[in-house]
N, C-alpha and C positions, 0 to 999 in steps of 0.2 A: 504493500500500500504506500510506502514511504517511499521505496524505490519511483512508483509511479509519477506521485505527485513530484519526485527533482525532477521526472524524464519530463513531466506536461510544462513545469514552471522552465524547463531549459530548452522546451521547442515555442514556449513563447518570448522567451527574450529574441529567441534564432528568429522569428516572426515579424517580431517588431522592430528589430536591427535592419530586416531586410526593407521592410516598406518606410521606415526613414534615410534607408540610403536610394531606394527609391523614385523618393519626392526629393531630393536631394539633388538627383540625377535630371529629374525633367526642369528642375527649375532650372539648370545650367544650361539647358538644352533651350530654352524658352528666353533664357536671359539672349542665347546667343542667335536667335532668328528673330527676337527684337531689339536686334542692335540699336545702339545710339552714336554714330560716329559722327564727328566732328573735323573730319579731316575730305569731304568732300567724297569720298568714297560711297558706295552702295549698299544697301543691305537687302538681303531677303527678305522675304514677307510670306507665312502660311499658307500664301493662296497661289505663290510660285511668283507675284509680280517684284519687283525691285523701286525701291523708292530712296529718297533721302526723305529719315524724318522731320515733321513739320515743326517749323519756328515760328512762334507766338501763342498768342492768345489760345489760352485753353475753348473746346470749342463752345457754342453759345446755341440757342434755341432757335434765333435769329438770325444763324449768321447766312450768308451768301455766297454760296463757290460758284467762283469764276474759273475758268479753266483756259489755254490757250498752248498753244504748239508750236517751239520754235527750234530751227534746225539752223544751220550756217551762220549769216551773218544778221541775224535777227535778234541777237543780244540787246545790244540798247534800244532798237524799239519797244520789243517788250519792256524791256524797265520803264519806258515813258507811257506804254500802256498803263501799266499796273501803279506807277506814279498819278495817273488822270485819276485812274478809280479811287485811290484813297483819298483825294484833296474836298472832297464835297460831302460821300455817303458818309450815313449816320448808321449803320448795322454794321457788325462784325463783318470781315472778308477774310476767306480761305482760297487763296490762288493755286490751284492745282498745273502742277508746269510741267507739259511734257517739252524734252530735249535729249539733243543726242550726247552723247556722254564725256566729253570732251568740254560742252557749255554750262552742264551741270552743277558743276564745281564753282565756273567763273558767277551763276545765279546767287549761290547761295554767298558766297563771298560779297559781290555788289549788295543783293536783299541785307544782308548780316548788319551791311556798313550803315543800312537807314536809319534814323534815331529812334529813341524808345519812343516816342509821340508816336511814331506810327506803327509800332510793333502793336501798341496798346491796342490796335482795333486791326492791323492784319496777320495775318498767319499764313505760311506755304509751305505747299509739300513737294519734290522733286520727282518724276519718273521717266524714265529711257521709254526711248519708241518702243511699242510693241506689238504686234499682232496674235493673231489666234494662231496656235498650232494647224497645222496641214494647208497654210496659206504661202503664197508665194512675197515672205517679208520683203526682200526687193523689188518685186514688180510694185507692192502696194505703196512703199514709201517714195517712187519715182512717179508714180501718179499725180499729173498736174506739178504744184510747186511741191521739193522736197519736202514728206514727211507731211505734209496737207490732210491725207486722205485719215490721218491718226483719229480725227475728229469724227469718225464713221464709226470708233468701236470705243468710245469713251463711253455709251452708258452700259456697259459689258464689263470695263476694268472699273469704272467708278461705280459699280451696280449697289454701292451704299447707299448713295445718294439719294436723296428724294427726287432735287431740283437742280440744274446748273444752269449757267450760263455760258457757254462757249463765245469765244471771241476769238478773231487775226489777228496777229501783233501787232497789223498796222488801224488800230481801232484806236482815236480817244474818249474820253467821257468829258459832256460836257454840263452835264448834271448827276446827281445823286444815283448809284448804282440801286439804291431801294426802289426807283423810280421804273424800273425795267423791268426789276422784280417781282414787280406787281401786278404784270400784265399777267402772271401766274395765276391769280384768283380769278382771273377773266374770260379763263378758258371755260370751255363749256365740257361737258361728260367725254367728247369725244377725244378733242382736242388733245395732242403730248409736243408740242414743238409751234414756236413762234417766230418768225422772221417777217422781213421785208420785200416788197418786191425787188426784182431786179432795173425794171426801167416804169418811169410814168408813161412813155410818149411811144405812140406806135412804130413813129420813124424812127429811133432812136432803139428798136427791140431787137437786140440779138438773136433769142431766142425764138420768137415768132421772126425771122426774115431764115436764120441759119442752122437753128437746131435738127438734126437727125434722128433724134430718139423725142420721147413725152416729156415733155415740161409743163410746168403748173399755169395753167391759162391765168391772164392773157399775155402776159411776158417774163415768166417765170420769175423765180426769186433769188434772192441773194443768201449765202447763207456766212456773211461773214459778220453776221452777230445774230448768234442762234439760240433760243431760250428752249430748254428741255425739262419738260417732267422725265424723269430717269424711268422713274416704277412704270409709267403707263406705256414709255416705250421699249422697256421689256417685256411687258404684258404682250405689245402687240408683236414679238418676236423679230424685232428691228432688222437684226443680221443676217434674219433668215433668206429675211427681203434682199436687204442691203448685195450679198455678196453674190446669187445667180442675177441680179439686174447687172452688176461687173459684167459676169462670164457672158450674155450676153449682149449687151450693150456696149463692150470695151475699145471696140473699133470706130466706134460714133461719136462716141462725146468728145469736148472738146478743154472743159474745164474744172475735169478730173472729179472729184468727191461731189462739186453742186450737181454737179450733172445728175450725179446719182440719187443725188435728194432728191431733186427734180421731177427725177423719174420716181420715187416712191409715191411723191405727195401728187403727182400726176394721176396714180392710183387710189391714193388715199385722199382724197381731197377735206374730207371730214376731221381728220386729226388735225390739219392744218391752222393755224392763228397768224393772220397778219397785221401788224403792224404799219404803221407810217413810214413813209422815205425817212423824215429827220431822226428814225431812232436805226439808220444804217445810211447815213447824208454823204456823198460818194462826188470824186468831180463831175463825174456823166451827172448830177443834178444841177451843172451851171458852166461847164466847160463851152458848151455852145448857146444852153439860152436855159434861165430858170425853170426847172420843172419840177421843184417839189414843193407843193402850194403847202403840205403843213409845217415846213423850215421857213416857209416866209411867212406864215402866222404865228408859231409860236418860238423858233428858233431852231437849230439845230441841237438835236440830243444827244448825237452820238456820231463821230468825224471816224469814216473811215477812207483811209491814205491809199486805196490801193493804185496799180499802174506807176506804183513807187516814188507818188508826189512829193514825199517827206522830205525826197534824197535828188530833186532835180529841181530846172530852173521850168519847167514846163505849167505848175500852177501852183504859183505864190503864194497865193490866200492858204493855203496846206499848210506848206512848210510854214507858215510864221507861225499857224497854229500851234506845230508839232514844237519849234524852238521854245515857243512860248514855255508849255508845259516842262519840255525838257530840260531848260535851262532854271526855273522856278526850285527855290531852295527852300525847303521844309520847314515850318515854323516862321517864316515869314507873311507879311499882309498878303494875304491872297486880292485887294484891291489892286492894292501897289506894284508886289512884287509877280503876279498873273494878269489881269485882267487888262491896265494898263498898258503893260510891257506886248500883251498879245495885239491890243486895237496901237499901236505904234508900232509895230512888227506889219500889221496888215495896209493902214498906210502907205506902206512904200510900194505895194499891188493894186493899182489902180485903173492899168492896164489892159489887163484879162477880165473875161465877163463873170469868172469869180470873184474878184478882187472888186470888182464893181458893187454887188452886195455882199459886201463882208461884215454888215450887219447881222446877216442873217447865223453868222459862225458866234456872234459874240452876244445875243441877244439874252438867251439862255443861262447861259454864265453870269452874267449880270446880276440876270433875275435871281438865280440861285444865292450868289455872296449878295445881294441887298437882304437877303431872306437870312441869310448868317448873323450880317451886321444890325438888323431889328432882334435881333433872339440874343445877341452879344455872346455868339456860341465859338469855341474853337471847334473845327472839325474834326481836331484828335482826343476831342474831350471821348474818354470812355464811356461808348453806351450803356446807357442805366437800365 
């Protein structure tokens, strides 16, 4: 009997030795696939993706992910992107940054270098391009501009998410990112994704004159600022879509990933939410002759640079936009040190039929910092 009970009290020490070395084991194991490095390097992640983890603000109930994809020489746009976003919005922001692995490093060092004011209200996380296994990774990331097409399979690797924002890097904000956000509640049952059209003006439509494949009547859309409910376009099997429209479609299109939108919501016309020209205000809205009636009533919302205005002498009224922003030093008057410096930047464009209403670029901005300066609010005050 006495034999017994040392044999039972010595196979439960042996018992319990083993499942504290155990738990012991996995937490090491756990420590080590949620890395925390600081040296620009990568880590694994459970679910096989790679990330660098995120710097700031723990997350909030409120907050807003913005997401965008930059490959080669798109470093400082992007940062002037993501500098527009935090200069006005009043919610928490989480920038989700895909890149290739090379500029990853150089992100997080520039993001790192921004002062605590704005760490206060944004937060980012890093990710390498990636696609789905059994895909042809280089054919996809050659599609249209390098690494473009990434924004095809963000609600698949962000499948957390409730809600994003997808942007270009060549986007700025020219009011409150809450403001865009919003359009979220506006959807109707059907609805998972909101954009802008591509052109107001029939003569002026690429798509109705030279598309080969279905686009979204009557001159398809734009999709370089793209609002997603994430769950409802997984629900409707997005990918499923997304990737035989490629296989058969691939010799047609012309502008890589929208094409492909195009063609979904050319079928889907229901899920679709559009939006205004000013909240995707582009030079095709004045390079030849004004054609976004709600930029000339209520201002421009949201400037996107593409056909690389930012970076030529071809339309002025841009670039002074883009220097404006990118030159603008944090914790300075946003009157003074933005608004001003931008309507004397556009000044010297008086030439071009942009430049001509370059009201129309700063109207909005106004509006918003007069709305700051009645509330005596900073914009990095932390949301309450």
């Amino acid at each position: 009997m006495r034999r017994s009970m040392k044999t039972m009290l010595r196979w439960s020490v042996l018992v319990s030795s083993f499942i504290c070395l155990l738990y012991l084991l996995l937490t090491v194991v756990s420590s080590q696939n949620h890395c925390n490095k600081d040296d620009g390097s990568h880590c694994d992640t459970p679910d096989g993706n790679l990330y660098l983890p995120s710097r700031g603000l723990g997350e909030k109930r409120n907050t807003i992910h913005l997401s965008v994809v930059a490959c080669g020489d798109r470093l400082e746009e992007t940062l002037t992107m993501i500098k527009s976003a935090t200069l006005l919005t009043r919610s928490p922001i989480h920038v989700h940054i895909f890149s290739d692995d090379d500029l990853r490093p150089k992100f997080k060092q520039r993001l790192d270098l921004w002062p605590s004011i704005v760490h206060v209200k944004l937060a980012y996380s890093l990710y390498p391009i990636q696609y789905p296994d059994g895909e042809n990774s280089n054919e996809w990331r050659q599609l249209f501009k390098p690494c473009a097409s990434q924004r095809l399979f963000l609600p698949n690797i962000l499948s957390h998410l409730d809600s994003l924002l997808y942007v270009d890097t060549d986007i700025l904000f020219m009011r409150p990112l809450d403001d865009i956000w919003n359009f979220l509640s506006e959807f109707n049952a059907s609805q998972m994704a909101a954009m802008a059209p591509e052109h107001e003006e029939p003569t002026a439509s690429w798509y109705s004159r030279f598309a080969r494949h279905p686009f979204v009547p009557p001159y398809g859309i734009n999709s370089g600022v793209m609002l997603m409910n994430v769950t409802r376009m997984l629900e409707a099997k997005w990918l499923d879509h997304i990737i035989p429209y490629y296989k058969k479609h691939q010799y047609d299109i012309t502008w890589g990933d929208q094409d492909l939108i195009n063609i979904f919501f050319h079928y889907f016309p229901e899920k679709l939410f559009q939006y205004p020209c000013e909240w995707n205000y582009r030079p095709d809205h004045c390079m030849y002759m004004s054609n976004c009636r709600s930029a000339e009533e209520r201002g421009v919302s949201i400037v996107h640079g593409n056909r690389g205005v930012y970076h030529n002498d071809k339309q002025l009224a841009f670039r002074a936009i883009y220097n404006a922003i990118r030159d603008y030093e944090f914790g300075t008057d946003l009157e003074e040190g933005l608004y001003k410096k931008m309507v004397e930047n556009l000044e010297k464009d008086k030439h071009t039929n942009c430049g001509k209403i370059s009201n129309v670029f700063t109207k909005q901005l106004s509006k918003q910092i007069s709305k700051l300066m009645k509330m005596k609010r900073n914009p990095f005050d932390e949301n309450k």
